[in-house]
N, C-alpha and C positions, 0 to 999 in steps of 0.2 A: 504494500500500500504506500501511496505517496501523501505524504503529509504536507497540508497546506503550511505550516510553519513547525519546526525544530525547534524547540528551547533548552537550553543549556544551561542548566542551572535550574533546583524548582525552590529558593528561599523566596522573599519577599518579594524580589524586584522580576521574579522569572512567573510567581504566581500572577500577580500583576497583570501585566503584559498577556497571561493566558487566560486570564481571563474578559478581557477584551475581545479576544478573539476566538471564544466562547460560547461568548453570545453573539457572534457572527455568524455561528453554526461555522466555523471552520474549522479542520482537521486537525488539533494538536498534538505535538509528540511533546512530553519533558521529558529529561533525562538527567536525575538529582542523584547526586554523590552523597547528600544526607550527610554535609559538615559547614552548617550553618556559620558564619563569623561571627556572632551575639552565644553560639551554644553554651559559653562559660558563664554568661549572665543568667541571675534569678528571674529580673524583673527587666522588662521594656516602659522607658518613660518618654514621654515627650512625643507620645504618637493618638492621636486625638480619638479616644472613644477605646482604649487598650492598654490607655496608663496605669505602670505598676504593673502589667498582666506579663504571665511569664512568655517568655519569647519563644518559647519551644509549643507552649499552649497556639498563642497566635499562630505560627506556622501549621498545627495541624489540624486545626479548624479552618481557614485556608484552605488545606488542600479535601479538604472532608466538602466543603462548597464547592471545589473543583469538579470533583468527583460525580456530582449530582447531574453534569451535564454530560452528555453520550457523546461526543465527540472529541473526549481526552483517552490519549492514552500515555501511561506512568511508567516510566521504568526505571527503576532505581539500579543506577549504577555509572562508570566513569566513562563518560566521553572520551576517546583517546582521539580521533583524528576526525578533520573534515575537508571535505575536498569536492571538488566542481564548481558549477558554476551559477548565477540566478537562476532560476523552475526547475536547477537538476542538480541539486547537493545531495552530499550522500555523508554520512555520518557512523563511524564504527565505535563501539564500546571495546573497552581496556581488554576484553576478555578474545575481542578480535573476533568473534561467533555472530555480533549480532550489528548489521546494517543496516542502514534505517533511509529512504528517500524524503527527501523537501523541496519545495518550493524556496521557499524561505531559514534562516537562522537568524536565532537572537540568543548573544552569548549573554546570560546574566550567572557566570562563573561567581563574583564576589571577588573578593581579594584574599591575598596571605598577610599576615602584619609581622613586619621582620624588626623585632622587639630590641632595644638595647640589653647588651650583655652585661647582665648582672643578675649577683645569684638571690635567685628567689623570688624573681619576676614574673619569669614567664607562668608559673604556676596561682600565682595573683593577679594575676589579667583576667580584667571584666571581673573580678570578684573586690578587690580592692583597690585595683592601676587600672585606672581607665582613661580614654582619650578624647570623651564629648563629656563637659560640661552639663551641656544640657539632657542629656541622658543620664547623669549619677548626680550633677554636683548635689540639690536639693537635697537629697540623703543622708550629705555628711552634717544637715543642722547647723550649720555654719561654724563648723570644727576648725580645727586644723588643719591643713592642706600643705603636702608635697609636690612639687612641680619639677620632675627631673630632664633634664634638657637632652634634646641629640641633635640640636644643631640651633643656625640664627631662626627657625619659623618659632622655637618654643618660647620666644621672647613675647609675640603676640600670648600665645597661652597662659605667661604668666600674668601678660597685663591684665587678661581678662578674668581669672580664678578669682581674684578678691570678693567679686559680684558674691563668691560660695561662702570665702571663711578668711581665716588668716592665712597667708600663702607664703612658703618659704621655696625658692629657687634655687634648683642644684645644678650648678654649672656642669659639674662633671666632667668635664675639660673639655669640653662639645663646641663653645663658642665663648667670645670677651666682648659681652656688654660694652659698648663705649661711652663715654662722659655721660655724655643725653642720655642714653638708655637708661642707664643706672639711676640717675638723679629723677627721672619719670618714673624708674621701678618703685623708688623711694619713698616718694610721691605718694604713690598707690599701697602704701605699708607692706611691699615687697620686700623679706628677706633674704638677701645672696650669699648663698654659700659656699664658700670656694672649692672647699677638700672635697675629694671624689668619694660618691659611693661605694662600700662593700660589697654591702648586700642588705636584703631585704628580711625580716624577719616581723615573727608574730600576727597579726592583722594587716597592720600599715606602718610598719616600723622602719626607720633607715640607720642603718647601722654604715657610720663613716669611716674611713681610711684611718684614722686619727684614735678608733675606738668608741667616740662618741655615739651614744642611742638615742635617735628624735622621732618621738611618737606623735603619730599623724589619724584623724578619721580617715583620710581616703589619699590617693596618689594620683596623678595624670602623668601621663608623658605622651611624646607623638611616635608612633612606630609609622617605618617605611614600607609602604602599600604596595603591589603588584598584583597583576591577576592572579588566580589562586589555578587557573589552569595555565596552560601553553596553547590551549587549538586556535585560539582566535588568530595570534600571531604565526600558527604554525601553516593556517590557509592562506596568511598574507594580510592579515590586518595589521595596519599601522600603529604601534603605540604612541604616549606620546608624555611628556616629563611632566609632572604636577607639584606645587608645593608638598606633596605627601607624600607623591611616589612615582609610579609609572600605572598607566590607565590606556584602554582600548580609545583611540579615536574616532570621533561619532560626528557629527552634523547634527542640523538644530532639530533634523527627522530621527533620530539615533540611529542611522544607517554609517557604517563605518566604510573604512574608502575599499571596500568590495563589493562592488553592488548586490542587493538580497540577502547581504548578513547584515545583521543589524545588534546594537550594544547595550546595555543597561545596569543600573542599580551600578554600587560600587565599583564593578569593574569597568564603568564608563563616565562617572562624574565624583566630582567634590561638591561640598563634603560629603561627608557619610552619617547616616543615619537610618532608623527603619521606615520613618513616615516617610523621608526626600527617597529612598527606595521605592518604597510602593507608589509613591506618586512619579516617579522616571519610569516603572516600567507599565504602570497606564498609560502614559502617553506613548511611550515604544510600542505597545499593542497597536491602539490607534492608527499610529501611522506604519506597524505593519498591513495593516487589516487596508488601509488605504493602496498600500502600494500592490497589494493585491488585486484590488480592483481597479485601478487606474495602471 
């Protein structure tokens, strides 16, 4: 069977997008690896009518709506390759047994977040080191806040943190404030801390170079973004450099520079978040659904 559109990816931004093209009555394939970027998180905030609700909840309710209409069909598993070309792509899973034809692709892969190395992060992530504000800060009660740096974008992050709590700034050796910056951090009751991080321990705890232990409600830092797969760029899509990281490039249609593939959700814009997901891959639906009829 050939499938009016392929999606790659079934999280937020891939539900999204199929469901627009759903109720077109058109033919959908997802094909979801089932490794959401949110999985480490309890709670989804900041997404209107789901606030607080667990993100794992929202996804399979979601797909339980999907479900309801006859002209999905689901398969859980890895995309490895795609190839052809617009009304004649063809699509194999990792296991290499299973082809799939399209009309159409829409990669909504997600991203990987390639974390600063420090011990006892990675396993804190989305539970206590988080990178949207607006997704945890409210949480911490207006505690105390770590802000650990990996490069000159973390300087906006710290400006912005005070909004949560008291914020203290870890250079880490990532970047040097100049005059202005500093004296604006100041400003903002930003504290800079020069000695590098350990490591990470307890809840939110940073444990410094020096020995010293600063107990924190919550952390942020920015990890460096990439698609979470390889197929978009391995058919020939363009990526392309973002304050955060590397991302598929799209047009204002989310069609990326392959005609018939198409881009969304984190793997094709800044920022990130779950609502600015679901609402990039409604409109990627749309105007796939468009480009199908025109």
């Amino acid at each position: 069977m050939t499938h009016d559109v392929i999606v790659i990816g079934g999280s937020y931004a891939g539900m999204a997008a199929a469901l627009q093209l759903l109720r077109a009555r058109r033919k959908v394939l997802v094909i979801d690896a089932g490794k959401r970027r949110n999985r480490f998180a309890d709670a989804s905030h900041g997404f209107l009518g789901q606030d607080g609700v667990n993100p794992g909840e929202i996804a399979r309710k979601a797909r339980e709506q999907l479900s309801a209409y006859p002209t999905l069909t689901w398969v859980e598993g890895i995309a490895e390759k795609a190839e052809g070309e617009k009304d004649a792509f063809v699509v194999t899973t990792a296991d290499g047994l299973l082809r799939h034809d399209g009309r159409r692709l829409l990669f909504a892969t997600g991203v990987s977040d390639t974390l600063p190395e420090i011990e006892g992060l990675g396993e804190r992530w989305g539970r206590s080191v988080f990178h949207c504000p607006y997704c945890h800060g409210y949480e911490l009660d207006q505690g105390r806040i770590g802000c650990i740096a990996t490069g000159p974008m973390s300087l906006h992050q710290a400006q912005l943190l005070p909004e949560w709590g008291e914020v203290t700034l870890f250079l880490n050796g990532s970047f040097a404030p100049d005059e202005a910056q500093r004296t604006d951090l100041t400003a903002r009751g930003v504290t800079i801390e020069e000695t590098p991080v350990a490591s990470l321990e307890g809840e939110a705890d940073v444990r410094l170079a020096d020995g010293r232990l600063l107990q924190f409600a919550g952390l942020f830092t920015a990890s460096r973004v990439s698609p979470s797969s390889p197929i978009a760029e391995r058919l020939g899509c363009t990526l392309e450099e973002t304050p955060f990281g590397m991302q598929i490039q799209t047009d204002a249609m989310k069609e990326t520079t392959i005609p018939g593939a198409f881009a969304c959700g984190d793997a094709a814009r800044v920022p990130h978040s779950v609502s600015l997901a679901v609402g990039d891959g409604a409109w990627a639906g749309a105007q796939l659904h468009r480009s199908l009829v025109f």
